[in-house]
C-alpha positions in Angstrom: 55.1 15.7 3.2 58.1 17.7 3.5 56.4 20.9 2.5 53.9 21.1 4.9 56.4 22.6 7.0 56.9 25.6 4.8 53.1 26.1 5.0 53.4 26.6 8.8 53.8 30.5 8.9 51.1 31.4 6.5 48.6 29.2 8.4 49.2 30.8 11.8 49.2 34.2 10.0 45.7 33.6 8.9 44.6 31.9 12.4 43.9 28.8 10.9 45.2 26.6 13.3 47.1 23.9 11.9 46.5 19.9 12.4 46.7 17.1 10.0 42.3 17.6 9.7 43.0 21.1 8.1 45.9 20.5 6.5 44.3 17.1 3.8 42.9 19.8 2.0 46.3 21.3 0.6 47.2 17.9 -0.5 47.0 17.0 -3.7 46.5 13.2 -3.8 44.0 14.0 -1.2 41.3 15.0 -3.7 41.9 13.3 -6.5 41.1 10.3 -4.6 37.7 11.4 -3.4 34.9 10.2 -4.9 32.7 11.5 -7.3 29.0 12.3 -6.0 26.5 9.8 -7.5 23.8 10.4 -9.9 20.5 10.0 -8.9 19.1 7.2 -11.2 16.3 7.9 -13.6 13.0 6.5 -13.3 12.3 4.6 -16.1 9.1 5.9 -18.5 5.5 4.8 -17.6 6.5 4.4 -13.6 5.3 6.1 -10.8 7.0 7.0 -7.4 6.9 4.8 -4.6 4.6 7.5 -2.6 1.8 7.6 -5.9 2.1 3.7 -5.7 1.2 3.7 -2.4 -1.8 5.7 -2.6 -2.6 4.0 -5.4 -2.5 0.4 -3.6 -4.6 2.0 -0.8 -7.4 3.8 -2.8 -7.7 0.2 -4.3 -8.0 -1.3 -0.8 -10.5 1.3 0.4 -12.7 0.9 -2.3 -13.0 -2.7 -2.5 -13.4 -3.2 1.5 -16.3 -0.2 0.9 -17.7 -2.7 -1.5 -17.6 -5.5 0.2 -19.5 -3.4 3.5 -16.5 -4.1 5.5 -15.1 -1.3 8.3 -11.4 -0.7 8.5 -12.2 -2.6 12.0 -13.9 -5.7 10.6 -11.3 -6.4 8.1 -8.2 -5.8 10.9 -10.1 -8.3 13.4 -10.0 -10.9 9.9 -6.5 -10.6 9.6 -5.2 -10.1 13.0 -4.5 -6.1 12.4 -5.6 -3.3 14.2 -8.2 -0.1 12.3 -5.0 2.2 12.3 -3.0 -0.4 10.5 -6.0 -0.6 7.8 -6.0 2.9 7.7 -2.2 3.3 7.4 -2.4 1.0 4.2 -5.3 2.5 2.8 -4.0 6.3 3.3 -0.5 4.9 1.7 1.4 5.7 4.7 2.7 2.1 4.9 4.2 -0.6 2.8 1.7 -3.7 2.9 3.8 -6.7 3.6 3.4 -9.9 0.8 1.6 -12.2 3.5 -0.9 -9.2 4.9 -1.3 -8.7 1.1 -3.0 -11.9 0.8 -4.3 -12.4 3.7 -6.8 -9.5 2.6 -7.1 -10.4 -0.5 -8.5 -13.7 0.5 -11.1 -11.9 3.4 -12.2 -9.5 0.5 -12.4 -12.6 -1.6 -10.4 -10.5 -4.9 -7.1 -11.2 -6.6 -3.8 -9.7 -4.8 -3.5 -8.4 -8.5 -6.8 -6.0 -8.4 -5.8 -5.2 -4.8 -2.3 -3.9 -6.5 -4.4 -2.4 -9.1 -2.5 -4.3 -11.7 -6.1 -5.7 -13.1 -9.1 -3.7 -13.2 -12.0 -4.7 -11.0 -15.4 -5.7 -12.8 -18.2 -3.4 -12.1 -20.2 -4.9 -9.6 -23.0 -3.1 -8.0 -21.4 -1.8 -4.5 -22.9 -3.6 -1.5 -24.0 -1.4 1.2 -23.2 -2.3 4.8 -26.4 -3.4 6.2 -26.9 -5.8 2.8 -23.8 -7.3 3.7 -24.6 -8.1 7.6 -28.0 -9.3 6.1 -26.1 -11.6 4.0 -23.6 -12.8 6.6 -27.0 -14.0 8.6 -28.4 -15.6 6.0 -24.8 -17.6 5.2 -25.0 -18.4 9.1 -28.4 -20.4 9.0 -29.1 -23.8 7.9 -29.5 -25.3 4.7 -33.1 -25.8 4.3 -33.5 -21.9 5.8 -31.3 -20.3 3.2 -33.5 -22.3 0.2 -36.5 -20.7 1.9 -35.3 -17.3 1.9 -33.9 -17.7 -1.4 -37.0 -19.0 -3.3 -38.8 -16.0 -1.5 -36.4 -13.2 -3.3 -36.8 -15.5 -6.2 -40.7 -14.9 -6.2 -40.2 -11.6 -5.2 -37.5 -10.7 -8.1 -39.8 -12.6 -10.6 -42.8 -10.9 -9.9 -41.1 -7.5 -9.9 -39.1 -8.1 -13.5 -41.2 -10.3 -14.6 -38.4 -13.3 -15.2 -36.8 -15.8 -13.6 -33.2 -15.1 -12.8 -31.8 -18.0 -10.6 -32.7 -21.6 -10.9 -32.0 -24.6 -8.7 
């Protein structure tokens, strides 16, 4: 460090005032020992960003709870959420944890898989809300009810389509 000393004069001349801060950048082991920036590590082929995953994961979660006549409210109150947490998933806005991930995939009563959109849903006809609270009555009433009410849509069916479709 001895010639720091003879740098003295030219750094007040140019009023760069002169501490051991302003002064690392005239030695030379100084940045030779800095390291290198990083490179930013590519994205292997075929996979998407984190933020297209997301939205992904949450279309997939809309659409299914849509299906299954559920509110973003309904399907909180099943899984001990709140409707802005539902709708944070489904926008994509947050990362669904592993144990909230089954949890609704057990309520919606689908694989964690088609909920990740790993496996593709079989078409069902979509359920519309007021079927769905119809058919949560009906699961509520006693045995010997439901067989009435089912043999009634089984007459029903069969004399619309002419053929039986469910048998007991």
């Amino acid at each position: 460090m001895a010639f720091i000393p003879n740098f003295r004069p030219w750094l007040y001349q140019t009023g760069i005032s002169f501490g051991i801060h302003n002064a690392l950048f005239l030695l030379p082991h100084y940045t030779k020992s800095m390291p290198k920036p990083r490179k930013k590590p590519q994205r292997a082929e075929g996979l998407q960003a984190p933020e297209k995953r997301l939205a992904a994961i949450g279309n997939s979660l809309q659409s299914i709870r849509k299906r299954r006549g559920l509110t973003q409210k309904e399907l909180g109150e099943k899984i001990g959420l709140t409707r802005e947490a539902v709708a944070s998933y489904e926008a994509g806005r947050s990362h669904l944890m592993d144990t909230t991930l089954m949890d609704m995939a057990a309520v919606l009563r689908v694989s964690v898989t088609q909920i990740l959109g790993l496996e593709r849903q079989a078409a069902e006809a979509p359920l519309t809300r007021r079927w769905a609270k119809r058919m949560a009555v009906i699961e509520s009433l006693p045995e010997s009810v439901k067989k009435h009410i089912l043999r009634t849509l089984d007459d029903v069916i069969k004399a619309n389509t002419r053929q039986t479709i469910f048998e007991d």
